[in-house]
Phi, psi and omega in degrees: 000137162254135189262163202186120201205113177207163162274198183270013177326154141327304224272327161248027140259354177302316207259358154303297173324284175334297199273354179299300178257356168300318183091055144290113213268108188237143173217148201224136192267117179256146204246103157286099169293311169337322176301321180112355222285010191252001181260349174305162169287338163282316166313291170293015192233353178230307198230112187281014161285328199061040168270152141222168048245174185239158157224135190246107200276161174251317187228078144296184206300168152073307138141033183262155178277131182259135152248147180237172187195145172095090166319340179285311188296331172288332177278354180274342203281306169327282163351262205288307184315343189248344163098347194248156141084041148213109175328155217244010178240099192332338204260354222251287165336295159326317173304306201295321171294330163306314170280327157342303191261352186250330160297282138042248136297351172255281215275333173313312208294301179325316168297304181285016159238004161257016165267293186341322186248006165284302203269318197242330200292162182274317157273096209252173220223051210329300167307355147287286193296349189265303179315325194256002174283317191281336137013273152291001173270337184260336162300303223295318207291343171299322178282300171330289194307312178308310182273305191307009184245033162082057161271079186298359176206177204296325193235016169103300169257176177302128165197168202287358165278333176277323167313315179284351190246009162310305197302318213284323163299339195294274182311012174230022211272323168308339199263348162287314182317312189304295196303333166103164166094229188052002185351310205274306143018290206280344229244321176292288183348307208277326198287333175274332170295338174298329198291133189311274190345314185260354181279337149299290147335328197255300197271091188248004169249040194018000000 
């Protein structure tokens, strides 16, 4: 069994999603960040970042309990504990970690710094927050162009690049409607929202 203690966040439905379609025996602790519940000593005793989401697997390698921390590291650790959705052809594979990481670092980083400067900063600043909308608007579009050479998913098949870039595309989706186009985008969007692992994975709280 996994504990799995996240908010409704991208970064923590990414990793709902992961155990979700890994088919994983998963239960899941929802973390009232409003609360403050990810700064408690019970929290900071699983991630001393006080981030989340965290997993706690009970029966990992050896038959000990492991904690993770870092939605991307969870989904690859779903990946291999379960054999599926990380590609079996080195070139193939490689791709998917390509997109991984451009979800990832790029288009993740890009959102979360435009809540930041939507939601937490003390000053805001529009002509900043517009530079990182549009930012990000420019991943998508990477993304967008990439599926349009007849890719039905980032690496051709399921794979842990469409879990990290799913959450996010979900939570960005009025500011792609506005800028207009993405067809091939929306047209992947709809075909991974259909998938049960992820209508699981997105909706993790009953």
């Amino acid at each position: 069994m996994i504990d799995l203690y996240l908010a409704p966040t991208a970064n923590g439905l990414r990793a709902a999603v992961a155990l979700a379609e890994c088919g994983l025996e998963y239960r899941v602790h929802k973390v009232d960040l409003a609360k403050g519940e990810q700064r408690t000593p019970q929290f900071l005793a699983l991630n001393p970042a006080g981030q989340i989401p965290v997993m706690v697997d009970q029966d990992a390698v050896g038959g000990k309990p492991f904690t993770l921390a870092q939605s991307g590291a969870i989904i690859l650790y779903a990946a291999e504990k379960s054999g599926k959705f990380m590609p079996k052809d080195p070139l193939q594979r490689a791709a998917a970690l390509c997109w991984f990481m451009q979800a990832a670092t790029d288009v993740a980083a890009a959102s979360g710094t435009i809540f930041r400067l939507e939601m937490v900063v003390p000053e805001k600043n529009e002509a900043i927050t517009e530079h990182f909308r549009k930012r990000l608007l420019s991943f998508f579009t990477l993304c967008d162009a990439h599926l349009a050479q007849g890719h039905e998913y980032l690496a051709d098949e399921p794979s842990v690049a469409d879990f990290m870039l799913y959450p996010n595309y979900f939570a960005r989706k009025a500011l792609i409607d506005a800028a207009g186009g993405y067809e091939h985008l929306h047209r992947w969007g709809a075909r991974m929202s259909a998938r049960p692992g992820v209508q699981k994975g997105m909706n993790p709280f009953p």
